[in-house]
MARBA-887116 format. One record per residue (C-alpha): residue number from 1; x, y, z; chain. Coordinates in Angstrom, 3 decimals. Example, Ala and Ser with C-alpha at 12.3 -4.5 7.8 and 13.67 -1.06 7.14 Angstrom:
// residues 2
<r 1, <12.300, -4.500, 7.800>, 'A'>
<r 2, <13.670, -1.060, 7.140>, 'A'>
This chain:
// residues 328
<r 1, <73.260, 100.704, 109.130>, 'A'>
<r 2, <75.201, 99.918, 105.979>, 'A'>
<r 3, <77.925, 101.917, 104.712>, 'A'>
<r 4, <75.912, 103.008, 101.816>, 'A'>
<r 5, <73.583, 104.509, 104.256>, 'A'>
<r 6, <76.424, 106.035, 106.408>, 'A'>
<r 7, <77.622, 107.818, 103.370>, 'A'>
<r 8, <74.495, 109.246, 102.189>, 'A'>
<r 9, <73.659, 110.216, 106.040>, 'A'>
<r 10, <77.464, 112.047, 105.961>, 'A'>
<r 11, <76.888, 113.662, 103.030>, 'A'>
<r 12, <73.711, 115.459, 103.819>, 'A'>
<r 13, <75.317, 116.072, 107.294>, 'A'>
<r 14, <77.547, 117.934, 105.430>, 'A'>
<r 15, <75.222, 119.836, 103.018>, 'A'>
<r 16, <73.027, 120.884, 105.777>, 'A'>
<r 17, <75.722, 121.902, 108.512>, 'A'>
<r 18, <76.965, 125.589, 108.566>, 'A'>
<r 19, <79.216, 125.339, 111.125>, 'A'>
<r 20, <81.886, 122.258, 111.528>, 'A'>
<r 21, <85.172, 121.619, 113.688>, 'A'>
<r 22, <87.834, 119.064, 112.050>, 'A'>
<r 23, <90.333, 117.056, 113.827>, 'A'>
<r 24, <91.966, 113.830, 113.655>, 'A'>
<r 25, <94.223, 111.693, 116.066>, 'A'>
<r 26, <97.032, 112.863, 117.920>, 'A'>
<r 27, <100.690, 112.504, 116.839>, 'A'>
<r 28, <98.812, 112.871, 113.242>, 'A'>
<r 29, <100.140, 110.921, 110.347>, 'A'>
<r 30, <100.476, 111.677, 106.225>, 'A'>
<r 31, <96.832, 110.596, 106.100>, 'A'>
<r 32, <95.341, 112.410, 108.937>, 'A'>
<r 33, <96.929, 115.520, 107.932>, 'A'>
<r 34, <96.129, 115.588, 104.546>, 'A'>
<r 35, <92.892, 113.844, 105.172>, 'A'>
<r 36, <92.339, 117.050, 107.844>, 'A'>
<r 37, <93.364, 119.714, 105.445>, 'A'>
<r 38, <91.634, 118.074, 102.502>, 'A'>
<r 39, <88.120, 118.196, 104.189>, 'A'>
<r 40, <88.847, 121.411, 105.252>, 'A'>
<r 41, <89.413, 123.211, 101.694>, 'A'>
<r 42, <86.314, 121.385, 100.663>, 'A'>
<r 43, <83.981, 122.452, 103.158>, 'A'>
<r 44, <85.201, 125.898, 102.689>, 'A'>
<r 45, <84.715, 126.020, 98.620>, 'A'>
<r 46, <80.992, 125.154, 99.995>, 'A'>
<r 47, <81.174, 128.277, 101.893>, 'A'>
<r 48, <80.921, 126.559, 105.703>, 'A'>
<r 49, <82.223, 128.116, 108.490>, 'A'>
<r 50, <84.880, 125.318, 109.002>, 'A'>
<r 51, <87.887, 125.224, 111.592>, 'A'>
<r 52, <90.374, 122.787, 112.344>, 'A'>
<r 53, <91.768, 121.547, 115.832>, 'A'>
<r 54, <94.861, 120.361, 116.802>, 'A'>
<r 55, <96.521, 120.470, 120.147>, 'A'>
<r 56, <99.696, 122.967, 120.641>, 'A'>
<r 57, <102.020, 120.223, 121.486>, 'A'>
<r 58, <101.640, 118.689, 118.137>, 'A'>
<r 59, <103.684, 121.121, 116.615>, 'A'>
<r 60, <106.076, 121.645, 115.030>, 'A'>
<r 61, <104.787, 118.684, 112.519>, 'A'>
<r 62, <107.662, 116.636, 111.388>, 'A'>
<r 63, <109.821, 117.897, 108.947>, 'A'>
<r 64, <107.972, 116.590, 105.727>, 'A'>
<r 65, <104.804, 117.541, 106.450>, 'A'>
<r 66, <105.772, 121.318, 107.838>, 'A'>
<r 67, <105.385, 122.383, 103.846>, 'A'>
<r 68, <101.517, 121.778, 103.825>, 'A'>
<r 69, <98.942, 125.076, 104.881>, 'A'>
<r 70, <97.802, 124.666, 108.756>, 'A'>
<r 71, <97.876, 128.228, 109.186>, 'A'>
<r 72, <94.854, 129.416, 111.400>, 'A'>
<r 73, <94.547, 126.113, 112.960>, 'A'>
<r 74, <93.126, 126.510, 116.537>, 'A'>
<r 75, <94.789, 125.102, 119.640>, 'A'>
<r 76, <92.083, 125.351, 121.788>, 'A'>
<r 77, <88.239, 124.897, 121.440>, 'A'>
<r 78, <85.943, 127.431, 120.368>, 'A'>
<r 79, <83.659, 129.534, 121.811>, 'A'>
<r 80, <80.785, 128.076, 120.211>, 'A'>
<r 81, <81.891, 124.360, 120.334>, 'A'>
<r 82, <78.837, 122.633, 121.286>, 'A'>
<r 83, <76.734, 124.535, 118.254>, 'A'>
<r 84, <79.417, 122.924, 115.731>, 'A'>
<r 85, <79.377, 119.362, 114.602>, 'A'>
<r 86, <82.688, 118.104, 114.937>, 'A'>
<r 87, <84.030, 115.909, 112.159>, 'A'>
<r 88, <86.967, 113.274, 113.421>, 'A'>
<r 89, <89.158, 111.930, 110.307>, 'A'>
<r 90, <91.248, 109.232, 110.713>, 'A'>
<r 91, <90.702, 108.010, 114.140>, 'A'>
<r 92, <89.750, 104.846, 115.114>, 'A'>
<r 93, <89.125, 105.476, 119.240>, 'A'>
<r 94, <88.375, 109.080, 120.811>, 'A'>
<r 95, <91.051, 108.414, 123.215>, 'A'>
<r 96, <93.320, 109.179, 120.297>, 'A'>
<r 97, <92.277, 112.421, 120.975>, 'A'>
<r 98, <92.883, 113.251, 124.261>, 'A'>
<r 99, <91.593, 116.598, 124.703>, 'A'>
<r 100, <88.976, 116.736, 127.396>, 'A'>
<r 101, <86.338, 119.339, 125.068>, 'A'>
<r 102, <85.824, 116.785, 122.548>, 'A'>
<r 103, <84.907, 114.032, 124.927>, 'A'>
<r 104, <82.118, 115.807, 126.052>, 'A'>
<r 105, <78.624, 113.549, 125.703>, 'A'>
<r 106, <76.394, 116.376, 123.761>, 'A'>
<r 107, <78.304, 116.472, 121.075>, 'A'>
<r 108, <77.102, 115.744, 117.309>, 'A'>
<r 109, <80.217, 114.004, 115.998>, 'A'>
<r 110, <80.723, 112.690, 112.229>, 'A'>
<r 111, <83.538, 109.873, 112.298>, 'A'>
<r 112, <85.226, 109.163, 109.335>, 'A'>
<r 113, <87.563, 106.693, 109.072>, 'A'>
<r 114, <88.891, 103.504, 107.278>, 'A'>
<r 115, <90.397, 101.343, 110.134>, 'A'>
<r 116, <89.341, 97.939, 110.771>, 'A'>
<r 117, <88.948, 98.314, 114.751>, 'A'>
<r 118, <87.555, 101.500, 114.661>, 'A'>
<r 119, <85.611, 101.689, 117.965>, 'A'>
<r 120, <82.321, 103.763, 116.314>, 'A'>
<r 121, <82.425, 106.143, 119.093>, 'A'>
<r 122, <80.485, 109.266, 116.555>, 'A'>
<r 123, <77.101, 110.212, 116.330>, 'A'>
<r 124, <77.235, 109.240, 112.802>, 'A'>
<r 125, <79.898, 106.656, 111.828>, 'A'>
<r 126, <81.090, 106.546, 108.017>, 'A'>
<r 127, <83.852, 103.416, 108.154>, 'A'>
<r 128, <85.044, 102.214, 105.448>, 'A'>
<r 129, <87.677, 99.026, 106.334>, 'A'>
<r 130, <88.680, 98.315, 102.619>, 'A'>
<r 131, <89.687, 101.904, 101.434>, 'A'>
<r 132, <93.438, 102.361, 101.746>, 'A'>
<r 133, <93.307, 105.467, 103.369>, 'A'>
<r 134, <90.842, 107.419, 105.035>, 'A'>
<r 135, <91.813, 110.569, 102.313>, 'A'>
<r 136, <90.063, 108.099, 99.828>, 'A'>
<r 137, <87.015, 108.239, 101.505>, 'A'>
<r 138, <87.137, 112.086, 101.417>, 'A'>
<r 139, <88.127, 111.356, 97.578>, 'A'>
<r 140, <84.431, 110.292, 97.317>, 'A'>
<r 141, <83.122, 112.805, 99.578>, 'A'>
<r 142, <84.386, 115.593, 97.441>, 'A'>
<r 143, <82.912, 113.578, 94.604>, 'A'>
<r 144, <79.012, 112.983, 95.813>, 'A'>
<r 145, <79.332, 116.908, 96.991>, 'A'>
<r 146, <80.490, 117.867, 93.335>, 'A'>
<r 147, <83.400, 119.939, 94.839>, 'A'>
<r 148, <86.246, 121.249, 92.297>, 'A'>
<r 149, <89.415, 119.892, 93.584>, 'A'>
<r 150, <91.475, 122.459, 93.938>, 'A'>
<r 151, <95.705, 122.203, 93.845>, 'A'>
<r 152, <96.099, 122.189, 97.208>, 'A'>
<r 153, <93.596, 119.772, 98.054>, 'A'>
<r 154, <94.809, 117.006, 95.489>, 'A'>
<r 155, <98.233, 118.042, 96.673>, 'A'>
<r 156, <96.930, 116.586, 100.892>, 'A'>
<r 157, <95.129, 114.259, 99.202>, 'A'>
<r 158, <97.919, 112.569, 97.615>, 'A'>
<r 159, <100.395, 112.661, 100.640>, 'A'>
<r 160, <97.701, 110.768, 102.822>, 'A'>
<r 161, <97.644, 107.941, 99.994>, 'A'>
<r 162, <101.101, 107.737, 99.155>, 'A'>
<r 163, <102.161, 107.685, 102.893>, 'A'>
<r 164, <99.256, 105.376, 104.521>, 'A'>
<r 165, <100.066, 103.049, 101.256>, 'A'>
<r 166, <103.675, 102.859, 102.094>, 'A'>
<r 167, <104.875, 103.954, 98.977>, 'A'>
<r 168, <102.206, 101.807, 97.061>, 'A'>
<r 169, <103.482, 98.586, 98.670>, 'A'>
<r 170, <101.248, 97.893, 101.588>, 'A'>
<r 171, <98.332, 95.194, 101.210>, 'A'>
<r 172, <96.102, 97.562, 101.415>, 'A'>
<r 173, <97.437, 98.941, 97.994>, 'A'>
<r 174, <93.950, 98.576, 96.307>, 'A'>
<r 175, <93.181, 99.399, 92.445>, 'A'>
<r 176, <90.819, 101.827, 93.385>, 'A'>
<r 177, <94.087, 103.627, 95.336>, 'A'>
<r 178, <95.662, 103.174, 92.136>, 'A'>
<r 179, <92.952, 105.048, 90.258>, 'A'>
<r 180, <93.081, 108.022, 92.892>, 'A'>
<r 181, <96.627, 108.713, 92.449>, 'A'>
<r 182, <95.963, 108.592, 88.682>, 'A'>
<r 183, <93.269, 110.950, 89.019>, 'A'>
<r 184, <95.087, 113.343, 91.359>, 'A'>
<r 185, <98.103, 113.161, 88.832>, 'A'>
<r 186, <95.587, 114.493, 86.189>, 'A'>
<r 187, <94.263, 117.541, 88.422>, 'A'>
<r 188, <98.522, 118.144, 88.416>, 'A'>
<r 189, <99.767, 116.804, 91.355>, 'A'>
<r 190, <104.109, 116.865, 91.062>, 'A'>
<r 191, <105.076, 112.995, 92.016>, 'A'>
<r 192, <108.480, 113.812, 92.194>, 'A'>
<r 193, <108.091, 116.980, 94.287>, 'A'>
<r 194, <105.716, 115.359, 96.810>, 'A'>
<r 195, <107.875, 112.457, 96.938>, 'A'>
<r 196, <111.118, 114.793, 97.687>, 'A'>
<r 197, <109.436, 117.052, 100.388>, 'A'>
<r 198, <108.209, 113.503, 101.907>, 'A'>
<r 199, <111.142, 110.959, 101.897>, 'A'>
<r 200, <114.052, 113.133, 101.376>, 'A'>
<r 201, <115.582, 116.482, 102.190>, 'A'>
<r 202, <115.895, 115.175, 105.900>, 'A'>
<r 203, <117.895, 117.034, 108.742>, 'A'>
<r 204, <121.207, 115.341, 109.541>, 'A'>
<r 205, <119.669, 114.470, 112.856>, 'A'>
<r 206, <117.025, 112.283, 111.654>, 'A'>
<r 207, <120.100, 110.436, 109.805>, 'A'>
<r 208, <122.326, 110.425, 113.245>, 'A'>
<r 209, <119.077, 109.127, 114.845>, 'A'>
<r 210, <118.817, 106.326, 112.332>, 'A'>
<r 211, <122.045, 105.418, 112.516>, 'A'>
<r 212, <121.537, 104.952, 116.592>, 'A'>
<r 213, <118.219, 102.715, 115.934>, 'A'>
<r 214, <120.065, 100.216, 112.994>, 'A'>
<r 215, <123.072, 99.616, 115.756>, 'A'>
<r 216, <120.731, 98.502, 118.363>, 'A'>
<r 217, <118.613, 96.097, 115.972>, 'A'>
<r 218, <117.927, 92.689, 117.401>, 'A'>
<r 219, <116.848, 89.811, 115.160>, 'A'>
<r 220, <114.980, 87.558, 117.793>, 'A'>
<r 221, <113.194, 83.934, 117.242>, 'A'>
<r 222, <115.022, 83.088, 113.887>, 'A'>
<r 223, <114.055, 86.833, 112.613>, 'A'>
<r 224, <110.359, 86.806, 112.706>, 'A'>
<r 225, <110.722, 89.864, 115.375>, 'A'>
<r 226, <113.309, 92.322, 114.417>, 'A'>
<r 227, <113.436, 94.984, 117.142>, 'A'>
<r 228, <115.142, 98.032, 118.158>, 'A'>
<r 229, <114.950, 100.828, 120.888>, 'A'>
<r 230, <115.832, 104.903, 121.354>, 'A'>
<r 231, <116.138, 106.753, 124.302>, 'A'>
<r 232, <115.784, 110.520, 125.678>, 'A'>
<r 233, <119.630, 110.295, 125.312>, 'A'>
<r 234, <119.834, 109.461, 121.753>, 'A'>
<r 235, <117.222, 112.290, 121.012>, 'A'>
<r 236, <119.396, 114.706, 123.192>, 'A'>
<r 237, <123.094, 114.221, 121.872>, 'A'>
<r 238, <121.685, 113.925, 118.294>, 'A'>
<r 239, <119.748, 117.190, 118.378>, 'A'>
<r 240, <116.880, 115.435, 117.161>, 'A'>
<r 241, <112.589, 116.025, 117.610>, 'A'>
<r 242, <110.574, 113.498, 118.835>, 'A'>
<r 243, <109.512, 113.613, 114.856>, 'A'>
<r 244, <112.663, 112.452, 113.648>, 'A'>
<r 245, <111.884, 108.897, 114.504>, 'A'>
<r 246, <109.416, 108.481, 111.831>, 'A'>
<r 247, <109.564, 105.654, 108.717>, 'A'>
<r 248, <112.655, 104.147, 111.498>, 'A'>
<r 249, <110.650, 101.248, 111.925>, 'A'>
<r 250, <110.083, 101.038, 108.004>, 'A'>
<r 251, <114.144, 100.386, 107.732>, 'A'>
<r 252, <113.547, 97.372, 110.067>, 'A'>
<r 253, <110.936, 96.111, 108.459>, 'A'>
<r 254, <112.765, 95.377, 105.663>, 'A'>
<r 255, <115.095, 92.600, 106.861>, 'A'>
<r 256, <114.776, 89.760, 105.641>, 'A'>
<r 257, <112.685, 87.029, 107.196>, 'A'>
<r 258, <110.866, 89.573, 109.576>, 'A'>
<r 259, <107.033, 88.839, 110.146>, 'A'>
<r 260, <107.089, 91.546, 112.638>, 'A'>
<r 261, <109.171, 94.966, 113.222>, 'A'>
<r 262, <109.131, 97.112, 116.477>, 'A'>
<r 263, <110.643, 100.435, 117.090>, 'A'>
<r 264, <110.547, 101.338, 120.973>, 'A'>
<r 265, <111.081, 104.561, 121.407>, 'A'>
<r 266, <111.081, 106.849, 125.197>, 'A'>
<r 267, <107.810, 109.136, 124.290>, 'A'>
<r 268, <109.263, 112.488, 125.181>, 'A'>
<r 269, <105.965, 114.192, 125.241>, 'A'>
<r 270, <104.938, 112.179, 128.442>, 'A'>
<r 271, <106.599, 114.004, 131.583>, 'A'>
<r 272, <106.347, 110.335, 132.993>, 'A'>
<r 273, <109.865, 108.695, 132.967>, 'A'>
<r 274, <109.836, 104.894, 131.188>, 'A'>
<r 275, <107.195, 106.134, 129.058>, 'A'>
<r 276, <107.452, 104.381, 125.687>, 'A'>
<r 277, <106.034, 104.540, 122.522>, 'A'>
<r 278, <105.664, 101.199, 120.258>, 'A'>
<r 279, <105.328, 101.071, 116.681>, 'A'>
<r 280, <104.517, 97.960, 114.774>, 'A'>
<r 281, <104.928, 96.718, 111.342>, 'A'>
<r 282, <103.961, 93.933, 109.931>, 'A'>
<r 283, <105.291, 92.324, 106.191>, 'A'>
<r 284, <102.746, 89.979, 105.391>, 'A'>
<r 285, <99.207, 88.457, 106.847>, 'A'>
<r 286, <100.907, 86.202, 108.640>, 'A'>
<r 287, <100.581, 88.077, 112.453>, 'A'>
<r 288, <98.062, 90.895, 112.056>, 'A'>
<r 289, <99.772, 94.127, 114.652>, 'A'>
<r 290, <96.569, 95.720, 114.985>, 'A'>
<r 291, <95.841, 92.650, 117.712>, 'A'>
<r 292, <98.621, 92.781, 119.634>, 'A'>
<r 293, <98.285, 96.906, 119.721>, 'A'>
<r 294, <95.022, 96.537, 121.243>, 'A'>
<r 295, <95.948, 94.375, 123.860>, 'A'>
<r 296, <98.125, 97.102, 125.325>, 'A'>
<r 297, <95.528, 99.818, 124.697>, 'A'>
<r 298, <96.535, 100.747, 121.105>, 'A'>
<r 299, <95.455, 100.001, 117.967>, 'A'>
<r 300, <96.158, 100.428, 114.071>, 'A'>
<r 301, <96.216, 98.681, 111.436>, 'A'>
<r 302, <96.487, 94.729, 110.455>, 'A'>
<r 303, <100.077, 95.794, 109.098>, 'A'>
<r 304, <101.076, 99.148, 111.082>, 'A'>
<r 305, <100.037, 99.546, 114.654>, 'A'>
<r 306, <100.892, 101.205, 117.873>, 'A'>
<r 307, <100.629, 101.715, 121.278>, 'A'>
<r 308, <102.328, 103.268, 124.533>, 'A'>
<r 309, <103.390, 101.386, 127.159>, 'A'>
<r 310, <105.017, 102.043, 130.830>, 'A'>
<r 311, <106.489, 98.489, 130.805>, 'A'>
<r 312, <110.383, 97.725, 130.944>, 'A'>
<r 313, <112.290, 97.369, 127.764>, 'A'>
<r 314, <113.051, 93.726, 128.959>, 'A'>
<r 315, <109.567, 93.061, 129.388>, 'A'>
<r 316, <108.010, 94.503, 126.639>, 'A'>
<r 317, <110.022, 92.569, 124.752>, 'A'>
<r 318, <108.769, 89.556, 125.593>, 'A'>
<r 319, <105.442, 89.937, 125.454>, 'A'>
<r 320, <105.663, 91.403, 121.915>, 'A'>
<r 321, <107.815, 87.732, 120.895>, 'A'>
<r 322, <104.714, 86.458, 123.041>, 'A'>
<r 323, <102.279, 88.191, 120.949>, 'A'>
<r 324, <103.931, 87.398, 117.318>, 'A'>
<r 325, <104.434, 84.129, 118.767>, 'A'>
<r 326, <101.085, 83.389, 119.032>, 'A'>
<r 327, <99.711, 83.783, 115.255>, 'A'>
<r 328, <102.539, 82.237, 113.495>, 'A'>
């Protein structure tokens, strides 16, 4: 089925259902989140009966995403689950979503999403590999349903661009993401305050935390891995959330001569001890992370990636110089 056909099949989906549940990936991102609350303001100005899911332990969001409206969000599934059709955003494998109601086989599932590896798990599968963000696909949705945009809709749909974009810089930096923002700008979208709320104002702790990550940086095979690692200690005598750890791995990214950054962090929201969370950037097209996030289970994108792993720091390690190793 081409995607034209998806599209068409998603929007009558829409159009026709009365009753929807949203969600998107867990430990959600800038684009999931808006991409989440977008699609939900939408499908409420066309008078559905819309919720949206997201597990308890996901809050509090981090700190520059707390501003944005999740009030009435439900933590657990409702009573009338399996007459809804559930919409995923932003996910490219249901195991992303690890909540045992929405694995259930008699489901009618819409997936929407704009990663490469996406594992077409829905009933219906709208994925779109070249749009920069999945909130640009919703962009269009809003569009074809002839939707008003309202404030707080341009407002999520901006943070998912500006934040899955990286700031405008990532490859995936399209003109047609260039043409959203400008269109978002024109329904009154503040830059400068959605830039603030997003990249500064940050708690002292996420600073402290930083500070830990750039003194443990390691510059490995002449650069083209630059790593670095936190621990449960470093959370606990900086005062800091497991949130705080976010755009770390963006600072290491930037050294020079990196092909590949990695930020290994202890994932304090698995009771299992040596637990670890790995996030991958890549600079260029040179080493694609998305491949070497899938062979631990993960996945992502060709530039930003992830996965969690029980291996040894030591070990780890080598396997990720292994796995840049092997496409430069």
């Amino acid at each position: 089925m081409g995607v034209a056909t998806d599209l068409d099949q998603v929007i009558g989906e829409l159009r026709s259902a009365d009753k929807l549940l949203l969600t998107t990936h867990e430990n959600p991102d800038g684009d999931a989140l808006g991409s989440l609350l977008a699609t939900h303001e939408i499908l409420t100005q066309l008078g559905k009966d819309a919720l949206m899911f997201m597990a308890a332990d996901e809050f509090p969001l981090p700190h520059e995403y707390r501003y944005m409206n999740f009030n009435g969000v439900l933590n657990t599934p409702p009573d009338d689950v399996d007459e809804r059709t559930i919409v995923f955003l932003d996910c490219g494998n249901i195991d992303r979503m690890p909540v045992d109601f929405l694995q259930q086989d008699n489901l009618h599932i819409l997936n929407i999403d704009h990663h490469h590896d996406n594992t077409r798990f829905g009933t219906v599968n709208l994925v779109v590999a070249d749009a920069s963000c999945t909130a640009e696909i919703v962009f269009n949705i809003a569009k074809l349903l002839e939707v008003e945009i309202s404030m707080e809709t341009a407002d999520a749909l901006y943070v998912a661009l500006v934040t899955d974009t990286g700031r405008f810089m990532y490859e995936n930096t399209t003109p047609a993401a260039h043409r959203m923002a400008a269109e978002l700008i024109e329904l009154g979208v503040d830059v400068h305050d959605v830039y603030r709320r997003l990249y500064e104002d940050m708690p002292f702790s996420r600073l402290q935390l930083l500070s830990r990550a750039l003194d443990r940086v390691q510059r490995l095979d002449g650069g083209s891995l630059t790593v670095t690692n936190l621990t449960r200690q470093d959370y606990e005598e900086t005062g800091s959330l497991e949130t705080d750890s976010e755009g770390i791995v963006d600072h290491i990214r930037a050294v020079e001569g990196t092909a590949v950054a990695a930020l290994v962090r202890d994932l304090l929201s698995d009771d299992r001890v040596g637990v670890r969370k790995v996030s991958l950037r890549a600079t260029d097209g040179r080493v694609d992370v998305s491949r070497i996030a899938r062979s631990h289970g993960g996945g992502g994108h060709r530039q930003a990636a992830g996965f969690s792993t029980e291996l040894p720091l030591d070990e780890l390690v080598e396997q990720l110089r292994e796995g840049v190793e092997e496409q430069l």
